[in-house]
Backbone as XML, in Angstrom:
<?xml version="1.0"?>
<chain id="A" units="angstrom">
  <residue number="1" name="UNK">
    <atom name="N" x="2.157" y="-34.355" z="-0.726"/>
    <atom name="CA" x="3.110" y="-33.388" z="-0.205"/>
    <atom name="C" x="2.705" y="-31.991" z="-0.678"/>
  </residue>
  <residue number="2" name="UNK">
    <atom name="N" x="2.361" y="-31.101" z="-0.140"/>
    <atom name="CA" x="2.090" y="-29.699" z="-0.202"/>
    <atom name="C" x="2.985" y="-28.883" z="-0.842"/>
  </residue>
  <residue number="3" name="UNK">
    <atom name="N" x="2.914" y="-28.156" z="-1.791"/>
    <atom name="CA" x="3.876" y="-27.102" z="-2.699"/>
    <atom name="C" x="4.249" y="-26.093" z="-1.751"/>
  </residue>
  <residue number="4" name="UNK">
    <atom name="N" x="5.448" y="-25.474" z="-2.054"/>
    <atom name="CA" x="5.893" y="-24.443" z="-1.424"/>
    <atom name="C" x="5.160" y="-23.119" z="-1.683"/>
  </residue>
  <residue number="5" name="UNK">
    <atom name="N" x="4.979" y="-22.447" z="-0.435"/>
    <atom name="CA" x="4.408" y="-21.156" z="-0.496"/>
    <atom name="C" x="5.728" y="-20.116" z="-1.498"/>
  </residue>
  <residue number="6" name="UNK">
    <atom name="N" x="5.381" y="-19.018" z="-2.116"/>
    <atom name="CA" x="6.086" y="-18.212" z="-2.453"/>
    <atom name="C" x="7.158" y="-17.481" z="-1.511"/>
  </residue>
  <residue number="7" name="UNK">
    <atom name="N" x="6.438" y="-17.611" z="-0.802"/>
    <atom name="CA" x="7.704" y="-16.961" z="0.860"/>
    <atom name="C" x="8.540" y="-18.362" z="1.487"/>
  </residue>
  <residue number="8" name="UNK">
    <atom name="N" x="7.877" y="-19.259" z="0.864"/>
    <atom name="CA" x="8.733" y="-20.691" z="1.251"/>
    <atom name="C" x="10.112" y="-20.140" z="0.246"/>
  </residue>
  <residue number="9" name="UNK">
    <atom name="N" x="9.810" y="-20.496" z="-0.609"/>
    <atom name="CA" x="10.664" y="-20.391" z="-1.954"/>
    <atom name="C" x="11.703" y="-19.670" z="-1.954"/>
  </residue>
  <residue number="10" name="UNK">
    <atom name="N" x="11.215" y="-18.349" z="-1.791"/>
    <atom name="CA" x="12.005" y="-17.243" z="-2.028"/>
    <atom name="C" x="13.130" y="-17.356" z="-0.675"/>
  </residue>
  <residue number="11" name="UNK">
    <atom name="N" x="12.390" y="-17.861" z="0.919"/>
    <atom name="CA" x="13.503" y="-17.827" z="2.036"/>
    <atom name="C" x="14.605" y="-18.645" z="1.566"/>
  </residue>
  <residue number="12" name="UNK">
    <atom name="N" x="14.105" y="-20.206" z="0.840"/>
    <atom name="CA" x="14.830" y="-21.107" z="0.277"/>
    <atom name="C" x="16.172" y="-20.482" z="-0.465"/>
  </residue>
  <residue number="13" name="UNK">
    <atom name="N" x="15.689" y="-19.756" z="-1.537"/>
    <atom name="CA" x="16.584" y="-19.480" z="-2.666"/>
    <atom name="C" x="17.592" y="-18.042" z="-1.653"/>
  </residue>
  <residue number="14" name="UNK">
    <atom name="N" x="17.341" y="-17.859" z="-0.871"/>
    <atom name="CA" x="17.813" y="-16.227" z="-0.280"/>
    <atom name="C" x="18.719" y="-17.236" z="0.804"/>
  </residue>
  <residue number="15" name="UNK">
    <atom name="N" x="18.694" y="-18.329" z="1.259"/>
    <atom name="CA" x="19.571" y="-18.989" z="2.019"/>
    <atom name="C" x="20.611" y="-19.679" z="1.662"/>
  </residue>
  <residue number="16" name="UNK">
    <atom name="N" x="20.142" y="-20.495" z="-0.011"/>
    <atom name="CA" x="21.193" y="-20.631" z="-0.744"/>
    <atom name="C" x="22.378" y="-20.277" z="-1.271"/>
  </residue>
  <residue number="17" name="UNK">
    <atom name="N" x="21.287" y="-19.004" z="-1.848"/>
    <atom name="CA" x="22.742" y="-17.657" z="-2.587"/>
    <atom name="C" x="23.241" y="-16.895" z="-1.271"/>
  </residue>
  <residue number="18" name="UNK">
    <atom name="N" x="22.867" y="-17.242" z="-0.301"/>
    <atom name="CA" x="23.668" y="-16.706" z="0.762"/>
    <atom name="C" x="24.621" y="-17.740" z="0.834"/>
  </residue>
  <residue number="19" name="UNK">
    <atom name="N" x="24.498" y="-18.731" z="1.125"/>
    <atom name="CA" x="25.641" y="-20.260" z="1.514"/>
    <atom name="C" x="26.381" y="-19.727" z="0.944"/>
  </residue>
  <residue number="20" name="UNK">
    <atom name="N" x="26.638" y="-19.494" z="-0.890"/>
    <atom name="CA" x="27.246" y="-19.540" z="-1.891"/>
    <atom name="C" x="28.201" y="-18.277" z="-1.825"/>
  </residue>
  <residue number="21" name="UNK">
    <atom name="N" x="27.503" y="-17.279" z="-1.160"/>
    <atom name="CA" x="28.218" y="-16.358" z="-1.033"/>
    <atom name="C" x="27.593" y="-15.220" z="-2.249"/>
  </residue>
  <residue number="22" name="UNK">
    <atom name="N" x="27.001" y="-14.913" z="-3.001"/>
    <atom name="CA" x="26.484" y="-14.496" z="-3.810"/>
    <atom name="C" x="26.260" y="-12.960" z="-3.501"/>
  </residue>
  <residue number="23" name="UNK">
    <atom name="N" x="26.544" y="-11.850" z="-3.920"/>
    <atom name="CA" x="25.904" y="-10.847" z="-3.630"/>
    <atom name="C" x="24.689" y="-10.657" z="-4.273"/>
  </residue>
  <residue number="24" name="UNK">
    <atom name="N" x="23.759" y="-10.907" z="-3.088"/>
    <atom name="CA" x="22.316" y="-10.867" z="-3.398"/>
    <atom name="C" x="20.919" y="-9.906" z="-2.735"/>
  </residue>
  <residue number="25" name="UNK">
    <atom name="N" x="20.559" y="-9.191" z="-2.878"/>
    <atom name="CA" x="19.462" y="-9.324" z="-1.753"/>
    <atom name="C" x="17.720" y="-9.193" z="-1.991"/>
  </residue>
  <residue number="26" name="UNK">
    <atom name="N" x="17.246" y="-9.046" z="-1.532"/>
    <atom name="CA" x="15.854" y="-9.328" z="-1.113"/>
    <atom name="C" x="15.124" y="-7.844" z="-1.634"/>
  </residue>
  <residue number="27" name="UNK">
    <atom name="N" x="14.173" y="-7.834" z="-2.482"/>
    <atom name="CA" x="13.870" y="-6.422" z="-2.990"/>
    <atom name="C" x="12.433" y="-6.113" z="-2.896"/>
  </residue>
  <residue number="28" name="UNK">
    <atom name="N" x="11.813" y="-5.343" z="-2.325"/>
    <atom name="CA" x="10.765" y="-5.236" z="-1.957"/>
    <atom name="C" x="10.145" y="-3.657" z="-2.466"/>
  </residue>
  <residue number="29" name="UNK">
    <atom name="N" x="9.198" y="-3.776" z="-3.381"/>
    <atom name="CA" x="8.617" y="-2.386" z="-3.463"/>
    <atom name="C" x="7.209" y="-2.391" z="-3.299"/>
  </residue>
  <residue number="30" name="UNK">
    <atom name="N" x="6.706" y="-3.150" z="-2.585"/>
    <atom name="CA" x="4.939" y="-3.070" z="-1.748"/>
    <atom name="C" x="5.408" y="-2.059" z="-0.497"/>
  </residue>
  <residue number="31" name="UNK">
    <atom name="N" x="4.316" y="-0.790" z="-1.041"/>
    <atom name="CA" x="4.269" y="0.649" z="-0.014"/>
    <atom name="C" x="4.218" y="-0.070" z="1.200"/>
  </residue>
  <residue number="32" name="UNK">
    <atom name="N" x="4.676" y="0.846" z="2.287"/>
    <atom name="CA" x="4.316" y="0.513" z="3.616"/>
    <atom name="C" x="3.046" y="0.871" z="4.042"/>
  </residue>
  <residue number="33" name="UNK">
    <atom name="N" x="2.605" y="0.129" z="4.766"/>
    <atom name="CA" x="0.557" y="0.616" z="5.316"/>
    <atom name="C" x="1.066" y="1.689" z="6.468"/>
  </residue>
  <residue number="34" name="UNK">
    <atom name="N" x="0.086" y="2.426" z="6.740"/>
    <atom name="CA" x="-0.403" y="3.091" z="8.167"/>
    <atom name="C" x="-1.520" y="2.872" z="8.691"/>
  </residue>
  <residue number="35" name="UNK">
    <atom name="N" x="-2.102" y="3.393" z="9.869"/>
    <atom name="CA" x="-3.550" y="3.796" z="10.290"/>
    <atom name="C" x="-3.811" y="5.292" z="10.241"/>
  </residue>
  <residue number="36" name="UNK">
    <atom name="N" x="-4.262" y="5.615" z="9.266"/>
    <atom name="CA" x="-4.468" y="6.995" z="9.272"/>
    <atom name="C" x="-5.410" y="7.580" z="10.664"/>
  </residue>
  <residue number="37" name="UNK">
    <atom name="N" x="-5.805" y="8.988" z="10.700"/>
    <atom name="CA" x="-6.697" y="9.437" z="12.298"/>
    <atom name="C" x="-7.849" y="9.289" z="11.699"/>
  </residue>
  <residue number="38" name="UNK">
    <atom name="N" x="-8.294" y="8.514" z="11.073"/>
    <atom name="CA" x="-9.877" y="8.095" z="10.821"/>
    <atom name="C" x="-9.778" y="6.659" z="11.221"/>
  </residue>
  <residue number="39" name="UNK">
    <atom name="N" x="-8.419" y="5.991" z="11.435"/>
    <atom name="CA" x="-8.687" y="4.346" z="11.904"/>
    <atom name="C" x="-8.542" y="3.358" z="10.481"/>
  </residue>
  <residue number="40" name="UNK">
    <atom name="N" x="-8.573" y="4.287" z="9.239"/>
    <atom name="CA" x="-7.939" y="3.538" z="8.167"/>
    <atom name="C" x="-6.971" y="3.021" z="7.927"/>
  </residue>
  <residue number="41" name="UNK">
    <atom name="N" x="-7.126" y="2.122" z="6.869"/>
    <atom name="CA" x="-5.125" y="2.118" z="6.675"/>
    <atom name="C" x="-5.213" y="2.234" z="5.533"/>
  </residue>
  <residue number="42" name="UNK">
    <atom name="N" x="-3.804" y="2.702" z="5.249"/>
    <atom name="CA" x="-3.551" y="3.821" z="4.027"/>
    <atom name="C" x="-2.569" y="3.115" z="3.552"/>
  </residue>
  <residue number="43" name="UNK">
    <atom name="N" x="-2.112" y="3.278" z="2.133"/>
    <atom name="CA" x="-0.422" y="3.014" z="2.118"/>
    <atom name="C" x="0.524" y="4.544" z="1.730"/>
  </residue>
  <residue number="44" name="UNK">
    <atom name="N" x="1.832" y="3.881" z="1.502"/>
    <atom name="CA" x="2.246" y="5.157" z="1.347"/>
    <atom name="C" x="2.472" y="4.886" z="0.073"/>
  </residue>
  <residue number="45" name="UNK">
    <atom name="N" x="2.646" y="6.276" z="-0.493"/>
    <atom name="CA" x="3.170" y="5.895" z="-2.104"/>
    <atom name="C" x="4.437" y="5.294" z="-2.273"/>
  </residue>
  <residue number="46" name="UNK">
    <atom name="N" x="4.881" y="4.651" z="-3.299"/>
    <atom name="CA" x="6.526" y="4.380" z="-3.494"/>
    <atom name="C" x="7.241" y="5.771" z="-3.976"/>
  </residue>
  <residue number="47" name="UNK">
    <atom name="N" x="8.414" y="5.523" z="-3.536"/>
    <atom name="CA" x="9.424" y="6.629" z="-3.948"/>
    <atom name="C" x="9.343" y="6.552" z="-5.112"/>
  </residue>
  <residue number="48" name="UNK">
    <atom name="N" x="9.767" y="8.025" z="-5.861"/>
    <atom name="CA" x="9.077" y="8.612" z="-7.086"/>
    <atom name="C" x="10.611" y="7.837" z="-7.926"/>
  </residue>
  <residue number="49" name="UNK">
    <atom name="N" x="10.320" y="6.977" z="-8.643"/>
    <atom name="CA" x="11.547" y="6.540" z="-9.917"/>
    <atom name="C" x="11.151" y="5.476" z="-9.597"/>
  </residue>
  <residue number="50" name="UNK">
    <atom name="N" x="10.445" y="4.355" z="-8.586"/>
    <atom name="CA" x="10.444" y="3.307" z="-8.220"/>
    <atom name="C" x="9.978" y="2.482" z="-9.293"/>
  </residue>
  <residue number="51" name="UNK">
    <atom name="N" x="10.188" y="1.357" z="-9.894"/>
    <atom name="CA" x="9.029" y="0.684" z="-10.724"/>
    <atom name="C" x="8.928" y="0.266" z="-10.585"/>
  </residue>
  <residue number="52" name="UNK">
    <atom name="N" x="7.076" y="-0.303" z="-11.250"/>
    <atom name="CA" x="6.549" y="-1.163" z="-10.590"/>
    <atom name="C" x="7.110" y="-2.885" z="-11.659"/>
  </residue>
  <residue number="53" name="UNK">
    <atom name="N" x="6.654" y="-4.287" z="-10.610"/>
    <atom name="CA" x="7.398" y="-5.183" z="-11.130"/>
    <atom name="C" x="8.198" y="-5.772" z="-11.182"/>
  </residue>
  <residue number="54" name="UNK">
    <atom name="N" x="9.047" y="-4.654" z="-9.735"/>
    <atom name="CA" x="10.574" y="-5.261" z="-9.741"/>
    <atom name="C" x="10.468" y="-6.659" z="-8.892"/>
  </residue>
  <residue number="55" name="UNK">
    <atom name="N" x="11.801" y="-7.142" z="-9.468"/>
    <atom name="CA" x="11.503" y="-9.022" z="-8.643"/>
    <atom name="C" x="11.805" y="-9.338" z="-7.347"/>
  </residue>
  <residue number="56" name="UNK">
    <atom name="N" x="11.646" y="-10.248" z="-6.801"/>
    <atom name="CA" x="11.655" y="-10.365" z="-5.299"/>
    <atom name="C" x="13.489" y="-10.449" z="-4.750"/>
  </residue>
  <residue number="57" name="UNK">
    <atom name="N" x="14.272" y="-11.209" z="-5.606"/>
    <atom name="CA" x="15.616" y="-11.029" z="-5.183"/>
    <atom name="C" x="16.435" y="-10.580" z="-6.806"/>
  </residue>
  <residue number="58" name="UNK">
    <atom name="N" x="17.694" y="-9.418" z="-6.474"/>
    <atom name="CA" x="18.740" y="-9.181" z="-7.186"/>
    <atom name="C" x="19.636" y="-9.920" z="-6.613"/>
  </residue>
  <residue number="59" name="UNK">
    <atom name="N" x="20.415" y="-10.556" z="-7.532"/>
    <atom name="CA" x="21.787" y="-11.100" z="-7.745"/>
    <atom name="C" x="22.648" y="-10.489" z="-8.567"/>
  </residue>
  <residue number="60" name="UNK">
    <atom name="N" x="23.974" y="-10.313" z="-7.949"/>
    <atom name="CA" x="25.018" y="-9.424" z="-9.016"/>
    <atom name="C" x="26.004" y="-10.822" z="-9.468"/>
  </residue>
  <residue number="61" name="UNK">
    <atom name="N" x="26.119" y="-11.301" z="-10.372"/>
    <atom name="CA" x="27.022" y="-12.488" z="-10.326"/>
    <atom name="C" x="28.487" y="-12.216" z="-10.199"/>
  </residue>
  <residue number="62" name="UNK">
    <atom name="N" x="29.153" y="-12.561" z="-9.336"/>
    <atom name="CA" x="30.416" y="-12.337" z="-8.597"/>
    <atom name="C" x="31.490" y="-12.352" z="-9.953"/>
  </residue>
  <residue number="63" name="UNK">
    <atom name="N" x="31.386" y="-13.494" z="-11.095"/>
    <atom name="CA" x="32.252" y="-14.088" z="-11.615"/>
    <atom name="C" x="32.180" y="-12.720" z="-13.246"/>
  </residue>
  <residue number="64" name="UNK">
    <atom name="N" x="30.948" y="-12.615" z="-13.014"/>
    <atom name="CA" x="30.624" y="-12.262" z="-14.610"/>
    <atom name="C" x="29.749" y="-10.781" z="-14.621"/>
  </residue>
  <residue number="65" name="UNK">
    <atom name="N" x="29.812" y="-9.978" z="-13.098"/>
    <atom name="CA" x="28.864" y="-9.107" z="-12.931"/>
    <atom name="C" x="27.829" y="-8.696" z="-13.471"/>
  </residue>
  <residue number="66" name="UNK">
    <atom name="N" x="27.225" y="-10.122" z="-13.805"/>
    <atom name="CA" x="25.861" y="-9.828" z="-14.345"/>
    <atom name="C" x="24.778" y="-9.705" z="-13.599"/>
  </residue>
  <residue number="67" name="UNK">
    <atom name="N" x="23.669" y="-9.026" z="-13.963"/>
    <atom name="CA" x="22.598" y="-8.720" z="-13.233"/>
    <atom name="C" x="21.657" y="-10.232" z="-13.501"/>
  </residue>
  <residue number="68" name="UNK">
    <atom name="N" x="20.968" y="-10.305" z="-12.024"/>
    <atom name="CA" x="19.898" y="-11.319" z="-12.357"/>
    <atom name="C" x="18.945" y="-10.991" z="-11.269"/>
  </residue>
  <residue number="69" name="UNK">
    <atom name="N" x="17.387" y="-10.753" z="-12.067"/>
    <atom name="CA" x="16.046" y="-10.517" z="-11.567"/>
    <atom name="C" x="16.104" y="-12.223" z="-11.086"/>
  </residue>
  <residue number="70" name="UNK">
    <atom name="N" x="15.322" y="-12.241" z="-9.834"/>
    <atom name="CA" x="14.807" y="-13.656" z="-9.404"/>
    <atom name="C" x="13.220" y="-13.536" z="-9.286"/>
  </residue>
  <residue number="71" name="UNK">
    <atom name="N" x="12.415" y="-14.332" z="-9.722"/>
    <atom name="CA" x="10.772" y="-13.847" z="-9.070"/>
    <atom name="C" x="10.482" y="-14.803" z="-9.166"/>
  </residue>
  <residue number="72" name="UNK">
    <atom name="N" x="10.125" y="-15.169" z="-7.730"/>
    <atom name="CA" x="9.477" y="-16.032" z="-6.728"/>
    <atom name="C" x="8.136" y="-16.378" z="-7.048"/>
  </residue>
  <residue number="73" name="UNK">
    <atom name="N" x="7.399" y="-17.247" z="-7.538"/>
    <atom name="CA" x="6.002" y="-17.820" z="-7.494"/>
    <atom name="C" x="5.935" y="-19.361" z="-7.224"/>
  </residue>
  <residue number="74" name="UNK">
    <atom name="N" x="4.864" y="-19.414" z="-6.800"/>
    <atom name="CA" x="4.060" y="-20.709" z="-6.529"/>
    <atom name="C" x="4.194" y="-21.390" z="-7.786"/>
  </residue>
  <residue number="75" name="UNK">
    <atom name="N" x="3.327" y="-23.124" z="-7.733"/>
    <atom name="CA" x="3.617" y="-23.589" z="-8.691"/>
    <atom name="C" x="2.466" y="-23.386" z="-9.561"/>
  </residue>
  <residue number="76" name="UNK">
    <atom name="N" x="1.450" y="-22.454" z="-8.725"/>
    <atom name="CA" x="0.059" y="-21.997" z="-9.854"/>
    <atom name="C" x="0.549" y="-20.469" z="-9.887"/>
  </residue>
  <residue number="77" name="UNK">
    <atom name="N" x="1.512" y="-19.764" z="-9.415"/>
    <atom name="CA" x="1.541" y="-18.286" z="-9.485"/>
    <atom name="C" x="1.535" y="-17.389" z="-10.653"/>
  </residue>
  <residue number="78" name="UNK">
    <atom name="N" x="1.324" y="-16.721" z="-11.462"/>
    <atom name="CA" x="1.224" y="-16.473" z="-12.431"/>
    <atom name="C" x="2.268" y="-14.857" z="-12.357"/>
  </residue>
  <residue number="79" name="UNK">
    <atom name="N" x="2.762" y="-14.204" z="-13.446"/>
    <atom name="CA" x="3.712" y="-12.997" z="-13.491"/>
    <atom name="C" x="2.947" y="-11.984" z="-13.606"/>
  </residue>
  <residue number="80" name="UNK">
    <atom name="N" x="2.729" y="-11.076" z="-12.736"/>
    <atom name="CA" x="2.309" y="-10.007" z="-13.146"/>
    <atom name="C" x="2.401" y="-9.088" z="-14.644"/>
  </residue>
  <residue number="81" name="UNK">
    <atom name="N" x="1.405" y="-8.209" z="-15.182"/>
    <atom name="CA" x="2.251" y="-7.667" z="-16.571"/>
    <atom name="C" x="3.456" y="-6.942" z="-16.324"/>
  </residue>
  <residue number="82" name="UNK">
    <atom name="N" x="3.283" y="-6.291" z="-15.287"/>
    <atom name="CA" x="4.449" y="-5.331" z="-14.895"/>
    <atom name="C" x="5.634" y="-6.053" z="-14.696"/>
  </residue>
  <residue number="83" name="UNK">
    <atom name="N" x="5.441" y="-7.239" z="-13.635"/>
    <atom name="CA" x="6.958" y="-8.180" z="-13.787"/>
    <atom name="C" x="7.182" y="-8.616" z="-14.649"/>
  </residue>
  <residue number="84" name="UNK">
    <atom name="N" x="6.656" y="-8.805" z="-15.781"/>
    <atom name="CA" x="6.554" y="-9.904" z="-17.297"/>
    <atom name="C" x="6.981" y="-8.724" z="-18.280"/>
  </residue>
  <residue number="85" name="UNK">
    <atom name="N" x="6.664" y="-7.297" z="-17.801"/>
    <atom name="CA" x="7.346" y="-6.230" z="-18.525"/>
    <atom name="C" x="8.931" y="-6.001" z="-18.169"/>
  </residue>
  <residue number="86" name="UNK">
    <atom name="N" x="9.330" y="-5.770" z="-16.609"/>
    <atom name="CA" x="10.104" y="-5.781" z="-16.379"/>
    <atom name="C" x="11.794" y="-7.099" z="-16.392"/>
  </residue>
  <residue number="87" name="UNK">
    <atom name="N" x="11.239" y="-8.613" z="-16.518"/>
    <atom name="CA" x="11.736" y="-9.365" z="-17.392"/>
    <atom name="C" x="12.503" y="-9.407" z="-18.567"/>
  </residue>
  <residue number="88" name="UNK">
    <atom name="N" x="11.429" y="-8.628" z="-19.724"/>
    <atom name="CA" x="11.872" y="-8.305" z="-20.718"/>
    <atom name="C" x="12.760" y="-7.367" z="-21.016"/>
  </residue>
  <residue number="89" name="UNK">
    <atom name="N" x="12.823" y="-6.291" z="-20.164"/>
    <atom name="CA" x="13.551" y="-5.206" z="-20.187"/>
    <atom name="C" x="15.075" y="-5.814" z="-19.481"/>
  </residue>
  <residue number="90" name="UNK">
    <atom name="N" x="14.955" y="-6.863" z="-18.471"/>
    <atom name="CA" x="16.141" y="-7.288" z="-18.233"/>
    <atom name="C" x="17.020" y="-7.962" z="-19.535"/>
  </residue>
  <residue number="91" name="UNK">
    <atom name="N" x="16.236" y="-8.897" z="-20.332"/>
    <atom name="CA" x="16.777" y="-9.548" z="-21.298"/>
    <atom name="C" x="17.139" y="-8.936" z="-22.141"/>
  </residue>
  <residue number="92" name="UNK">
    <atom name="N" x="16.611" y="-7.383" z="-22.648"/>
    <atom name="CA" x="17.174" y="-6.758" z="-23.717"/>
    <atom name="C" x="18.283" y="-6.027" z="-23.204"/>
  </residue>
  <residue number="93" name="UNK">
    <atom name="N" x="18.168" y="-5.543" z="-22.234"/>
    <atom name="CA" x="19.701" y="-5.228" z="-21.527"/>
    <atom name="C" x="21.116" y="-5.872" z="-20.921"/>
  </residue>
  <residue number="94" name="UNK">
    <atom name="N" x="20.693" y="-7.041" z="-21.581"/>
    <atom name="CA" x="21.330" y="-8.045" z="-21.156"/>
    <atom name="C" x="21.977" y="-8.649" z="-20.236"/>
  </residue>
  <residue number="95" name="UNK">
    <atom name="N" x="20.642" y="-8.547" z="-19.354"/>
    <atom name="CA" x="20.855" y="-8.988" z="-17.844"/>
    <atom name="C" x="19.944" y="-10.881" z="-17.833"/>
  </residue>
  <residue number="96" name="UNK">
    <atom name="N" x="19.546" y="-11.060" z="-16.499"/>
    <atom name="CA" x="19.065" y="-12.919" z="-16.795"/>
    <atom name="C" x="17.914" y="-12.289" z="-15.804"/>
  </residue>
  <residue number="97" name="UNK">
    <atom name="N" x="16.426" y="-12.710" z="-16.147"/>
    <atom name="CA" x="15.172" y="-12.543" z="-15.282"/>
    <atom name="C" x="14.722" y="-14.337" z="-15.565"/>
  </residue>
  <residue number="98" name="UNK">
    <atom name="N" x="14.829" y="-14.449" z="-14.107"/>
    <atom name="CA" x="14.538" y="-16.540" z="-13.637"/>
    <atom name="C" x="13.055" y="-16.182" z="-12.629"/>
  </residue>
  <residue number="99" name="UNK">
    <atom name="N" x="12.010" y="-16.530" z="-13.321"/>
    <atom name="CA" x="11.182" y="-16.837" z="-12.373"/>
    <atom name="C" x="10.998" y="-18.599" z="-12.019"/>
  </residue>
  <residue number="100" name="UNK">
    <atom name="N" x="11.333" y="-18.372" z="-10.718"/>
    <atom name="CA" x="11.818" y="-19.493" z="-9.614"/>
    <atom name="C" x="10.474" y="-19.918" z="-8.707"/>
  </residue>
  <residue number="101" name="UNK">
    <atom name="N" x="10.107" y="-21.523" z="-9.520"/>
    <atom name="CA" x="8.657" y="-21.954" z="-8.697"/>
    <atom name="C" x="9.812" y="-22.786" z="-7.361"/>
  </residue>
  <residue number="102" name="UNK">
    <atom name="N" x="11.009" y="-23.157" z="-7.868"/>
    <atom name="CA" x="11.756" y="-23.914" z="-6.480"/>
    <atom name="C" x="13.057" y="-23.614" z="-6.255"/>
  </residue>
  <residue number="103" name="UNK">
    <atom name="N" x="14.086" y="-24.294" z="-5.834"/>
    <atom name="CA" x="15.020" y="-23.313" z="-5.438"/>
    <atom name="C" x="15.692" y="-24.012" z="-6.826"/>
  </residue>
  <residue number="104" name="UNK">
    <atom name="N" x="15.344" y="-25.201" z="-6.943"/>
    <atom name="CA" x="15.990" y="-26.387" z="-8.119"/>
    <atom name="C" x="15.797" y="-25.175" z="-9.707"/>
  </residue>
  <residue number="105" name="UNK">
    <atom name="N" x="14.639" y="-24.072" z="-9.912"/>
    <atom name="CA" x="14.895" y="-23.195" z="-10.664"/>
    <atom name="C" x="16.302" y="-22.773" z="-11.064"/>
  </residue>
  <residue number="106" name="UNK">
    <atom name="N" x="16.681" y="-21.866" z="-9.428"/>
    <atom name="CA" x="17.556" y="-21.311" z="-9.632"/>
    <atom name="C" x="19.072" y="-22.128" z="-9.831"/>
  </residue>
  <residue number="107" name="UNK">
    <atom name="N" x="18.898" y="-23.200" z="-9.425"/>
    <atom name="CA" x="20.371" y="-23.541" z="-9.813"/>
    <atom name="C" x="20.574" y="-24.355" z="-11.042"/>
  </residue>
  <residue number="108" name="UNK">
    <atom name="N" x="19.280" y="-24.977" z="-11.874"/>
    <atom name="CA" x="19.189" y="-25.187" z="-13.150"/>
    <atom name="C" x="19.879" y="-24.030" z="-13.523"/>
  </residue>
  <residue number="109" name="UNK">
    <atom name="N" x="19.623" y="-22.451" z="-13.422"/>
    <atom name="CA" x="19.779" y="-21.506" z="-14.165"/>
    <atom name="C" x="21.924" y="-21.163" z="-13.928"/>
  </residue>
  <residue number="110" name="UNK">
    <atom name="N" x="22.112" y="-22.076" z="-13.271"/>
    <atom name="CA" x="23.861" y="-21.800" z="-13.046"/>
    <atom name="C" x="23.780" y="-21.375" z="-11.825"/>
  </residue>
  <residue number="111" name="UNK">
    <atom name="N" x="23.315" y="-20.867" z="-11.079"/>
    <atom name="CA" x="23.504" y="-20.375" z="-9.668"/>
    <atom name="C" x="23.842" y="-21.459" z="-9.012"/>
  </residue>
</chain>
């Protein structure tokens, strides 16, 4: 049986905490591409405060308004330093960062 892609995963877990009702959503900070007038493609920069690392879904927990980073990997995916930085910075602020190889992650984690 074939492992879930990371975009498997993440639709998985983003359909769940939707069922549930969860205020959640989907967070994306990969620049947008263009074709520049040479036929290149370019990206654009991220908006200036953006950081890098952030996780693929926020959750606000309804009950306990806590913050929770979700990041989505495969079951070989490995954390970026920047997400593995940004993690940490959740935990000392005392928020919850779950990196989620299945959706069974996230609801081990109480979700």
């Amino acid at each position: 049986m074939p492992t879930a892609t990371e975009t498997e995963t993440q639709a998985a877990i983003l359909e769940y905490l939707t069922l549930k009702k969860y205020l959640c959503w989907r967070m994306n900070n990969i620049p947008a591409s263009y074709i520049d007038r040479h036929g290149e493609r370019q990206f654009r920069k991220l908006p200036k405060f953006t950081m890098k690392g952030l996780p693929d879904i926020a959750l606000i927990h309804p009950m306990t308004g806590r913050f929770y980073g979700i990041e989505c990997k495969s079951a070989s995916g490995k954390l970026s330093p920047e997400q593995a930085e940004f993690g940490r910075l959740c935990v000392r602020a005392g928020a919850e960062f779950i990196v989620a190889r299945s959706l069974e992650d996230v609801i081990s984690a109480g979700l």
